[in-house]
N, C-alpha and C positions, 0 to 999 in steps of 0.2 A: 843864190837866194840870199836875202836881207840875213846877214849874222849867221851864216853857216862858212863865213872862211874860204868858199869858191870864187868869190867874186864875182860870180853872175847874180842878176835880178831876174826875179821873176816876174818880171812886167816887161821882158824882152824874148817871148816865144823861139825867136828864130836863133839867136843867141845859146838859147840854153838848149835848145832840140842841136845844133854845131856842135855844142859842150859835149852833150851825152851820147851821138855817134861817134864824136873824139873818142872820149871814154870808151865804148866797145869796140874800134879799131882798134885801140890802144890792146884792151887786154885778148883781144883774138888773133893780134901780133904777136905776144906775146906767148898766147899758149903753140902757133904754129913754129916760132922760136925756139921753144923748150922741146919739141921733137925732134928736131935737127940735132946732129951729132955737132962737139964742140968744134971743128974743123968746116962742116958746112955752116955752122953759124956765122964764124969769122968769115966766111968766102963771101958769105951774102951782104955781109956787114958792109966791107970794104968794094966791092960790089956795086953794093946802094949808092957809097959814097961816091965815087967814080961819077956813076950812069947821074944820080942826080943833083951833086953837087960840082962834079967836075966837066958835065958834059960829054964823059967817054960813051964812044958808039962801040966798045969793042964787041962781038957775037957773044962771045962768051959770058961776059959780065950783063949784060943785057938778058942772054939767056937765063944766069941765075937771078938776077932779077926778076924776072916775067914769071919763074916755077915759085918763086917764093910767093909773088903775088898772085898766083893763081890759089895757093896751097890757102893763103890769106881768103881770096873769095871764097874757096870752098864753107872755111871756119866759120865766114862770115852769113852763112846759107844755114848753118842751126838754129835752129828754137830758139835757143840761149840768145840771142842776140837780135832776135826781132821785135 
């Protein structure tokens, strides 16, 4: 919106509806983040980076992958967020 420091307009529907499911991916990653112990966080971390900035196929990293993103759609299935 005009003068709120987001940078979005609110004369760009599709835009700003992007923004704000950004926004609650963002913080229902976050909350499914902050239940993992500090060791599966780091797993998932590096993980991520692999499968989707490196293109590794390995099972494993893939596997952590896929339980994070699952744990993600569950979050994603609350109140809170529709």
């Amino acid at each position: 919106m005009p003068g709120d420091g987001s940078g979005h307009s609110s004369e760009d529907p599709e835009e700003w509806a992007a923004h704000a499911n950004m926004e609650r991916t963002a913080h229902a990653l976050s909350v499914v983040l902050g239940r993992l112990s500090k060791d599966d966080r780091e797993n998932f971390q590096q993980s991520f980076h692999r499968v989707c900035c490196l293109n590794s196929r390995d099972p494993e990293e893939v596997l952590v992958v896929n339980q994070v993103l699952h744990l993600l759609d569950e979050e994603m299935e609350k109140p809170d967020y529709c």
